[in-house]
C-alpha positions in Angstrom: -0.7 31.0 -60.3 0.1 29.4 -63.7 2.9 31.7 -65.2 1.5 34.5 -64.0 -1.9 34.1 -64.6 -4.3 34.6 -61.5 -5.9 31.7 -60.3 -9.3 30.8 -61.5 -12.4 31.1 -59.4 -13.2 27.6 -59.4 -9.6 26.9 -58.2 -9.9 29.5 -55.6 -13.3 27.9 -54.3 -11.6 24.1 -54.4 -8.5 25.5 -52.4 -10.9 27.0 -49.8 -12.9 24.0 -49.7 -9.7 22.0 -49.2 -8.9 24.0 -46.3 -12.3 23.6 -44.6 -12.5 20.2 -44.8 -8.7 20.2 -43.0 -10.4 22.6 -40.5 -13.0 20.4 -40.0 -10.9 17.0 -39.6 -9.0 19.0 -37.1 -11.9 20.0 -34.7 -12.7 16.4 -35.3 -9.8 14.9 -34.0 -10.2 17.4 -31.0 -13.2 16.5 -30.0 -12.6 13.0 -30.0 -9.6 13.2 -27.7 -11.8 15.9 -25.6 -14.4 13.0 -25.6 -11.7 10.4 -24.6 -10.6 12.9 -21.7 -13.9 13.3 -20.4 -14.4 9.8 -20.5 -11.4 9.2 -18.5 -11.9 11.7 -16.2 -15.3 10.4 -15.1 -13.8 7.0 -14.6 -11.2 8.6 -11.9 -14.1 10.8 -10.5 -16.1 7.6 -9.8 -13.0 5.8 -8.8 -12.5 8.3 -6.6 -15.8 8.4 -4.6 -15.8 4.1 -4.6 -12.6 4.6 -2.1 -13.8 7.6 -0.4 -17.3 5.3 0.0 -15.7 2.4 1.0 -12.9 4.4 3.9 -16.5 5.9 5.1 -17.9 2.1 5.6 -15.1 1.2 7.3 -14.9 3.9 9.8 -18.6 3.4 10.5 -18.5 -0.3 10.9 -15.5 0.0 13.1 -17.3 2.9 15.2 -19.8 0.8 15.5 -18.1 -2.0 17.0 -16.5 -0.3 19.1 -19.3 1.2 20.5 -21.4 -2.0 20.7 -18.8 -3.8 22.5 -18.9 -1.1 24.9 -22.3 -0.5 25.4 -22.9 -4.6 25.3 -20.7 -4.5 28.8 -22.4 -1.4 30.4 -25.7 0.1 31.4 -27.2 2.8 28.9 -25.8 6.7 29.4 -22.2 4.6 30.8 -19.8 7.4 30.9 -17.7 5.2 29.5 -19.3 4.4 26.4 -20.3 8.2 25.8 -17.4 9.3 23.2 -18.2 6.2 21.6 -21.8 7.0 20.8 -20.1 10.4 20.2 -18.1 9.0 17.8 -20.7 7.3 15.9 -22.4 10.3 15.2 -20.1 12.3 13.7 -19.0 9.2 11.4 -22.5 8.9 10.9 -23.1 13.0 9.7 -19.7 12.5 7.7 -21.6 10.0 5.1 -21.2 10.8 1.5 -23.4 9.5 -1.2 -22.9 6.0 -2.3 -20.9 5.9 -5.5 -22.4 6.8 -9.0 -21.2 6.7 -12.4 -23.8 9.3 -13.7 -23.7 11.4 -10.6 -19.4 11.9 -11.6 -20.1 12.2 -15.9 -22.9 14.9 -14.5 -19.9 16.7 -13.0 -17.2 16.8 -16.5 -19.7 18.4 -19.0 -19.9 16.6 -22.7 -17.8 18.3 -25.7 -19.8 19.6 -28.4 -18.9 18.2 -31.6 -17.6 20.0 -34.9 -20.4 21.7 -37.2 -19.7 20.2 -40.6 -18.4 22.6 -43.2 -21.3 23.4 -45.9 -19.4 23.3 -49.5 -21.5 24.6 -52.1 
């Protein structure tokens, strides 16, 4: 209001587009921090999976050792080396998927961006 006079229409429409355009820098800056937490959270996701990976290969190659050195000293079906082959199968079944960066930014789904306002 100017002493007392209601605003103009024009004004009116410039205040609303003012506010829009706030609106809109706002779901901006949103989105670009959503973006920025997906992105980090794919980056854990993958880290995540290269140690689980890399504890599997371990357990498998020492299994495997194990079980070689056995069977290396031993006739096949030894008694002895039994649990060992044992053993390597169920490391074996327990194998995940070898690491992936797209597999993990498959699993965080991608922010959809603002709509830009429309000002007339």
């Amino acid at each position: 209001h100017i002493r007392g006079y209601p605003l103009k229409r024009s004004q009116l429409a410039e205040q609303e587009g003012k506010r829009i355009v706030a609106e809109y820098h706002a779901a901006q800056l949103r989105y670009e921090a959503a973006l920025e937490d997906r992105k980090k959270s794919v980056q854990e996701c993958y880290q995540r999976d290269k140690s689980r990976y890399a504890r599997w290969e371990q357990e498998y190659e020492s299994a495997a050792r194990r079980q070689k050195n056995c069977s290396s000293s031993c006739f096949l079906n030894c008694e002895r080396c039994q649990p060992l082959w044992d053993e390597l199968g169920r490391v074996s079944a327990k194998q995940p998927d070898e690491p992936s960066e797209y597999d993990c930014s498959n699993r965080y789904s991608e922010p959809k961006p603002p709509v830009p306002p429309v000002l007339y």
